[in-house]
C-alpha positions, 0 to 999 in steps of 0.5 A: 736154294731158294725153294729152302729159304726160310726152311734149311736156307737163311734168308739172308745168306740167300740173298747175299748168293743171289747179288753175287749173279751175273752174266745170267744165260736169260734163255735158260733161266726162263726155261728152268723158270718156267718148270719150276713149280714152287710158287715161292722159288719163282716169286722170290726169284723175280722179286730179288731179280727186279731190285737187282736188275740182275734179269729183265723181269717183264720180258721173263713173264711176257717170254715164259709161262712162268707159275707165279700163283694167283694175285694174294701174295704169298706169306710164310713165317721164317724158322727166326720169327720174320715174315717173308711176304712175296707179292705177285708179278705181272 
């Protein structure tokens, strides 16, 4: 779902998915995490993560190789006109 954001997924309506987590499994989703290799999905994912609180970001990077792309931010333009802007993690 979040790989489609901005595509065949509403940003929004994502996001509104996304705060409805809980009880996340930590050590599965730093393993699904850590084979992702869509920069996008990861960096949205550990974005909305830290200002959820929905998982401990910092202990996901340290434990996980996770592939968040180099240190520009990643920018695309949603299918509405509004620009997603993902910064990096680390």
């Amino acid at each position: 779902m979040m790989y489609d954001v901005g595509t065949r997924q509403g940003l929004e309506e994502a996001r509104n998915i996304f705060d409805g987590l809980r009880n996340l499994r930590k050590d599965m989703l730093g393993r699904l995490l850590g084979c992702c290799t869509s920069v996008k999905t990861v960096r949205l994912f550990l974005t909305w993560a830290r200002e959820t609180q929905v998982a401990d970001v910092d202990a996901l990077l340290q434990q996980h190789g996770l592939r968040v792309g180099s240190d520009k931010r990643w920018m695309s333009r949603l299918k509405d006109g509004t620009l997603l802007t993902l910064k990096p993690h680390g």
